[in-house]
C-alpha positions in Angstrom: -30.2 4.1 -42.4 -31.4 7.4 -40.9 -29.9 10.5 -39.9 -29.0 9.7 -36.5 -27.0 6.2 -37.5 -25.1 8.3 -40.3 -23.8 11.0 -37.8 -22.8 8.5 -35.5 -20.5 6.1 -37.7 -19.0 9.5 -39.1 -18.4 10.7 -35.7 -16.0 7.4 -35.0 -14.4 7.6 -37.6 -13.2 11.0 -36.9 -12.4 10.2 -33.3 -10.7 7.3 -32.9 -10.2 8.2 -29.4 -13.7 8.8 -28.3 -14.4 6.5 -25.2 -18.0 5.1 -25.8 -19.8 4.0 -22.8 -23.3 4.1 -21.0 -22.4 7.4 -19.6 -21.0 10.6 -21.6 -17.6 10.1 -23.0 -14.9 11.7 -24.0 -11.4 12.1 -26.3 -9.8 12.8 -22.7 -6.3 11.1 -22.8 -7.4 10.1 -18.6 -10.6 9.3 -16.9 -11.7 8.5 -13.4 -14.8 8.7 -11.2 -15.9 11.4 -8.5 -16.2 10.8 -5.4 -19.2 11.5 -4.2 -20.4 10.5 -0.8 -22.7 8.0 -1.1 -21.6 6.7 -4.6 -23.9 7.9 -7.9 -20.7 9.5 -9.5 -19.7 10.9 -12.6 -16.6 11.0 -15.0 -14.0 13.1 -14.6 -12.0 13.9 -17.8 -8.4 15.0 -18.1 -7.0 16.5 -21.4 -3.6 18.2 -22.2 -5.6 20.9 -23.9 -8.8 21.9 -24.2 -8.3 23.3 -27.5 -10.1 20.0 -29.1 -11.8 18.8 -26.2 -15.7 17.2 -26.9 -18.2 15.5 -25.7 -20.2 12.5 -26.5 -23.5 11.9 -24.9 -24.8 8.1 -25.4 -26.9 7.8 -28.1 -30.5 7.1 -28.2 -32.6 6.5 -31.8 -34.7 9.4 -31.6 -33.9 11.9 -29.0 -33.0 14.9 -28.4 -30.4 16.8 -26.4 -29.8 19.8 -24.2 -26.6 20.6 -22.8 -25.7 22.6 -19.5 -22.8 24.3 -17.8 -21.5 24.2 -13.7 -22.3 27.2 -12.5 -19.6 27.6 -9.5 -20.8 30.9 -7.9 -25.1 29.6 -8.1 -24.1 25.1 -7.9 -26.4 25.1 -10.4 -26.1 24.2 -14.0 -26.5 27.1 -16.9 -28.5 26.2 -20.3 -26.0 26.7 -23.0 -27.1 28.0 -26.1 -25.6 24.4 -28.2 -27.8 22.3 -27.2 -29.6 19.1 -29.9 -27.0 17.4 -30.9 -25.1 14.7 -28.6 -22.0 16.2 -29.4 -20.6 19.1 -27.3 -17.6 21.6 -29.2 -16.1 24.1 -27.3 -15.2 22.3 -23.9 -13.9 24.3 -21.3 -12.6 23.5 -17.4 -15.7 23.0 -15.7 -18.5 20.6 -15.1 -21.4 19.5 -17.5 -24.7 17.9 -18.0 -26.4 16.3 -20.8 -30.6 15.5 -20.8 -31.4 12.8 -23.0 -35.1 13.5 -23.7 -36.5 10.3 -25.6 -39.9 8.0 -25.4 -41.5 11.0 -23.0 -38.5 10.6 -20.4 -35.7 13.0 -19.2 -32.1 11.1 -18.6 -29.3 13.3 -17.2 -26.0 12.1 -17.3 -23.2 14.5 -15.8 -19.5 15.0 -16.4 -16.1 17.4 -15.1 -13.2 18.3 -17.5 -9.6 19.9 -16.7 -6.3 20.5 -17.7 -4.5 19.2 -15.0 -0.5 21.0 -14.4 1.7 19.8 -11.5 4.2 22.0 -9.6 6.7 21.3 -6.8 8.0 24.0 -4.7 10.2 21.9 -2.8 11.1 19.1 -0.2 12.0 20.2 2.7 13.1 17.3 5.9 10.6 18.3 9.4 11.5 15.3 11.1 14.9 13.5 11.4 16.2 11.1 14.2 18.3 8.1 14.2 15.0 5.8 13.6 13.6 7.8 11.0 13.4 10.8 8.8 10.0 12.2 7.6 10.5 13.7 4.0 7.6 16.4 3.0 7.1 17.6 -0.6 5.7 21.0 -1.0 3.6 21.3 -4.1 1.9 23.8 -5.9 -0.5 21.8 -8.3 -3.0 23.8 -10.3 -6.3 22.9 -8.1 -8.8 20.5 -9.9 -12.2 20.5 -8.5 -15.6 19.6 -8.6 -18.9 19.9 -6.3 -21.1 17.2 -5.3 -24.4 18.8 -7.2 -26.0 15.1 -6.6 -25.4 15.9 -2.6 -24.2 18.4 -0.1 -22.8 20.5 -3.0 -19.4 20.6 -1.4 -16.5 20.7 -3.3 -13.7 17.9 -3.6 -10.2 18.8 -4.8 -8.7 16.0 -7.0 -5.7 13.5 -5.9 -2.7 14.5 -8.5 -1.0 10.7 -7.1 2.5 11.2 -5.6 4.9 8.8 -5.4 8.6 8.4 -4.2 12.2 6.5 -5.0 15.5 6.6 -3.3 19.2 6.0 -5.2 20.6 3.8 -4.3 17.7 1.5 -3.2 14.8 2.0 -5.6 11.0 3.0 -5.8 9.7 3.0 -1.8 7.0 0.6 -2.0 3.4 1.5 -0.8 4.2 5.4 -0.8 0.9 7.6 -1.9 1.5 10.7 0.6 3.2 14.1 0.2 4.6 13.3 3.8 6.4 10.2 3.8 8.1 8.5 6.8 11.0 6.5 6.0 13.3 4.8 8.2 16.9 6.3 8.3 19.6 5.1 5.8 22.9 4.3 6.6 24.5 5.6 3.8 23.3 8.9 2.1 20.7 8.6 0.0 18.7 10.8 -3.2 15.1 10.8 -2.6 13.2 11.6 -5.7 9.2 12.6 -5.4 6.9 12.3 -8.0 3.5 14.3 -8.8 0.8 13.5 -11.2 2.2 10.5 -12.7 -1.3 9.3 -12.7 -1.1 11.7 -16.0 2.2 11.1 -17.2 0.0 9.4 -20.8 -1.0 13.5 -21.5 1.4 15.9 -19.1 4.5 15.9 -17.9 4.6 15.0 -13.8 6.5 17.1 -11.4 10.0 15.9 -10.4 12.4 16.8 -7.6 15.1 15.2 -5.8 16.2 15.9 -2.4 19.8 15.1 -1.2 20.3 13.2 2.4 23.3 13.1 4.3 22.5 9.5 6.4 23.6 10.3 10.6 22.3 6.6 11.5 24.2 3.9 11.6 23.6 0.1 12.2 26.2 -2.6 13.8 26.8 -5.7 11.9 29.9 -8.4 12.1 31.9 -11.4 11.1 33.7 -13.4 12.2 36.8 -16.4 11.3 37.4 -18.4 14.1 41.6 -19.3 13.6 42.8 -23.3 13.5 39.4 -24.8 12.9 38.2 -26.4 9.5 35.3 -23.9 9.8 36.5 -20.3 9.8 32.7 -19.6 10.8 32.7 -22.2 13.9 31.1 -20.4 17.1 32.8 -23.7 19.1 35.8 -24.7 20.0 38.7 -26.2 22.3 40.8 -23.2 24.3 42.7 -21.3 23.5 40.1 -20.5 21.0 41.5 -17.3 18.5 38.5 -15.5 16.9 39.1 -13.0 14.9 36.1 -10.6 14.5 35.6 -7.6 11.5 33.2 -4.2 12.1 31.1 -4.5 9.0 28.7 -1.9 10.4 26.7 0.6 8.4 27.2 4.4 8.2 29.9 6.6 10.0 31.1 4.9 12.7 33.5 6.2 15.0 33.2 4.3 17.7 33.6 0.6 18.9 32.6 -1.3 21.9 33.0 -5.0 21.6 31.7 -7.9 24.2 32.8 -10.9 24.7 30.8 -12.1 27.9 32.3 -12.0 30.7 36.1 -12.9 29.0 36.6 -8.8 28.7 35.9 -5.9 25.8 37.8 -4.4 22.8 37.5 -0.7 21.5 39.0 -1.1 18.0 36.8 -1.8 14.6 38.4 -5.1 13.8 39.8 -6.9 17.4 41.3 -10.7 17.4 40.0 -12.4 20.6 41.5 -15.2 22.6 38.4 -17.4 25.0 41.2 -19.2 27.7 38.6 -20.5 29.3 35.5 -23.5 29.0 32.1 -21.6 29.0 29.5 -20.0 26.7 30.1 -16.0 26.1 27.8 -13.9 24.4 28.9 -11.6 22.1 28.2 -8.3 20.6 29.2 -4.9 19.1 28.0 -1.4 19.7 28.9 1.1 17.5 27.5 4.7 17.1 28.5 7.8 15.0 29.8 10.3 17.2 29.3 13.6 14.9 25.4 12.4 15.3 25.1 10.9 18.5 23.2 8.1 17.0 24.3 4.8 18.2 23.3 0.7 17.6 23.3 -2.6 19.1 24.4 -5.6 17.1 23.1 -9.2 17.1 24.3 -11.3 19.7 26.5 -14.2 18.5 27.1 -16.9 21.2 31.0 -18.6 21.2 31.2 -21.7 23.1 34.7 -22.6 24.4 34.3 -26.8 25.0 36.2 -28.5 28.8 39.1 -30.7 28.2 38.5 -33.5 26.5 41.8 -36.5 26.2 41.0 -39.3 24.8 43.8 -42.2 23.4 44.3 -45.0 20.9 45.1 -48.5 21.7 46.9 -49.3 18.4 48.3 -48.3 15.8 50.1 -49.0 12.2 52.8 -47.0 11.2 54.4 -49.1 8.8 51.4 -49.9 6.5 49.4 -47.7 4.5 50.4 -44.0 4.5 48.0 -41.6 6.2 46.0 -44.3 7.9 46.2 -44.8 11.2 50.4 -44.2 11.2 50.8 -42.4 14.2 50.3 -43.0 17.7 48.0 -39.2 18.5 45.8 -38.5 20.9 42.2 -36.4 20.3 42.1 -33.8 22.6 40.2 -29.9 23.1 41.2 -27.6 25.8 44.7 -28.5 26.5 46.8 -25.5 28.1 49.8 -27.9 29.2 50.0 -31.2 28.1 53.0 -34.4 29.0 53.4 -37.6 27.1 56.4 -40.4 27.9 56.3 -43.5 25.8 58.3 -46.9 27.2 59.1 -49.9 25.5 58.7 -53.1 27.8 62.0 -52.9 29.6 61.3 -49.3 30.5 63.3 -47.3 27.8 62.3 -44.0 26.6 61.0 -44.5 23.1 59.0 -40.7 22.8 57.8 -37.7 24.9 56.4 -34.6 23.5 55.2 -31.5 25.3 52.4 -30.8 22.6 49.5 -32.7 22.2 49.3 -32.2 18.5 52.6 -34.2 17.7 52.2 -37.8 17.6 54.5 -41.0 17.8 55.4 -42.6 14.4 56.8 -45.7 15.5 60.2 -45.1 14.8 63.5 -44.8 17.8 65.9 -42.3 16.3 66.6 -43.2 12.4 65.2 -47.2 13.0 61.4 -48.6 13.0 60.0 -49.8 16.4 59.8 -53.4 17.2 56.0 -54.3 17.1 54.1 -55.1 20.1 53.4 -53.3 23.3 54.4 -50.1 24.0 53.5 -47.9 27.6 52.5 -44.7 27.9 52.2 -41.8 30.1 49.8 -38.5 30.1 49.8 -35.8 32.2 47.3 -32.8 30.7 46.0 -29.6 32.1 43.2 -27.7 30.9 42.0 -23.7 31.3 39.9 -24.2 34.2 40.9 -23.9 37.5 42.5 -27.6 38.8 41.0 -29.3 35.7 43.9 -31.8 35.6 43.7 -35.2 33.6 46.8 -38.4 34.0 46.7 -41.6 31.7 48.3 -44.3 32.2 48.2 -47.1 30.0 49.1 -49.4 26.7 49.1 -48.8 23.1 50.0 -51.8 20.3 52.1 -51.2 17.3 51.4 -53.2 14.9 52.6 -54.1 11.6 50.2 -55.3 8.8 51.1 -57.3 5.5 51.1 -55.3 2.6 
């Protein structure tokens, strides 16, 4: 084993944290690539302290080295006096090259180092509207940068990565800008921003929070619609009682409620009554008054059915409870409603004025006879002359048990 070999397994074995590669390499806690236009770019190396810092140029069997320095005021790189070996002491902030001179050829490899260090000033709030709010962090990073020697010899300054989050909703997704625009919260919210988390392995990033007070709000309802099995149905027979609840977002102060053409309510949580057959479109406006900002709800359509009678032929009171024991008409939409029940010689057995009571079969105290029974229905619905009469028979009947 010569020389060279024995350096280079004692040099690993001292630096565990050397990264090895076909360029040179580094104990940098962070590396990433220029970005040179054109491509053909070079590490960059990040360290918390350049106090150890080194370099590691690839090694080739037989060659020898010679090491330069940036120079920033000439772009041009200074001999330094260490050169030979393929290790570089004594890094400082600043770019470097490395010739590799082996088998009659010349291979330069190059390389940047830095200590990066970020700041925050403060977040300030440039834009701010009902829609949106455009939050701005002001930063005072120490500046990282290196020149295109390969190129126009311009210099780049380095991205320290920014990043926000908002309590009580979380990281904002996608957000890589010092200007971020956001859309406005109903509720106040603390944005926090984030800088050089890129390096959070080696430093520690910048973070400030920034305190909103939210002026937007957002209109949002429910609903229970009263005597139905579905406290959420949108249809029904008239009168049909909905009673509706302001779940908005934000500081609302004000209410407007519509209900189609059937009329408007002012207050946050109104109980409605649709009299009449018809589809009516409803929504809720709402705005903060403090702020002037203001929003339109969903619309929710409520459809109020026309009258609807219909009547049974039979039925058997005496048998089975709960099945089929009452004489009862189905009916939707009734506003007055009229029923007279006769036996066959004309007696009065029932009347009712309300379309939800039916006829058990009994006179007084005593069961009906069975057989035929006659019947007759007057009903008026919410519409204008929407009338219905029904003259007609019904069977009681009595079943063996």
């Amino acid at each position: 084993m010569n020389n060279t070999h024995r350096f280079f397994i004692i040099l690993v074995f001292l630096l565990p944290q050397l990264m090895i590669g076909q360029s040179i390499t580094s104990n940098a806690f962070y590396s990433e690539n220029t970005d040179y236009p054109g491509g053909n770019n070079d590490p960059i190396f990040f360290y918390s302290t350049m106090s150890d810092a080194q370099l590691l140029a690839p090694i080739v069997a037989g060659a020898t080295y010679n090491w330069y320095s940036f120079n920033t005021a000439t772009g041009a790189f200074d001999i330094l006096e260490q050169s030979g070996g393929e290790t570089l002491m004594n890094v400082t902030e600043k770019g470097y090259k490395v010739d590799v001179i082996g088998g009659g050829t010349v291979t330069p490899y190059f390389c940047w180092n830095f200590v990066p260090a970020a700041a925050i000033d403060s977040i300030g709030l440039p834009t701010e509207s009902c829609s949106n709010i455009r939050l701005t962090g002001y930063v005072n990073n120490k500046p990282l940068v290196y020149y295109n020697h390969k190129g126009d010899g311009n210099s780049q300054l380095i991205d320290y990565g920014y990043s926000w989050s908002s309590a009580p909703t979380g990281p904002i997704d996608g957000v890589t800008e010092v200007t971020q625009l956001i859309t406005a919260p109903t509720e106040d919210t603390e944005y926090s921003f984030v800088v050089g988390q890129k390096f959070a392995v080696g430093i520690t990033p910048a973070t400030l929070s920034y305190a909103y007070e939210a002026i937007a709000v957002s209109a949002v309802f429910s609903f229970e619609t009263e005597g139905t099995a579905d406290n959420e149905a949108t249809e029904g027979s008239a009168p049909m009682v909905v009673r509706y609840s302001d779940e908005s977002l934000g500081n609302v102060t004000d209410w407007e409620w519509t209900f189609g053409d059937a009329g408007k309510d002012y207050v946050a949580d109104p109980i409605f009554t649709f009299q009449k057959a018809g589809d009516y479109a409803v929504s809720l406006w709402v705005m903060n008054s403090d702020s002037g900002c203001e929003s339109d709800s969903e619309v929710q359509t409520f459809t109020v059915k026309e009258i609807v009678l219909k009547v049974p032929t039979a039925f058997t009171p005496f048998s089975s409870p709960g099945e089929n024991d009452e004489f009862k008409v189905l009916y939707r939409s009734i506003k007055k409603y009229r029923i007279v029940i006769y036996n066959r010689w004309g007696r009065k057995v029932f009347s009712s004025s309300d379309p939800a009571q039916g006829w058990n079969g009994r006179i007084g105290n005593r069961k009906a006879e069975p057989g035929v029974y006659f019947y007759e229905i007057e009903a008026e619905g919410y519409n204008e002359g929407e009338k219905v009469t029904r003259e007609g028979a019904v069977h009681l009947i009595v079943t063996q048990n």
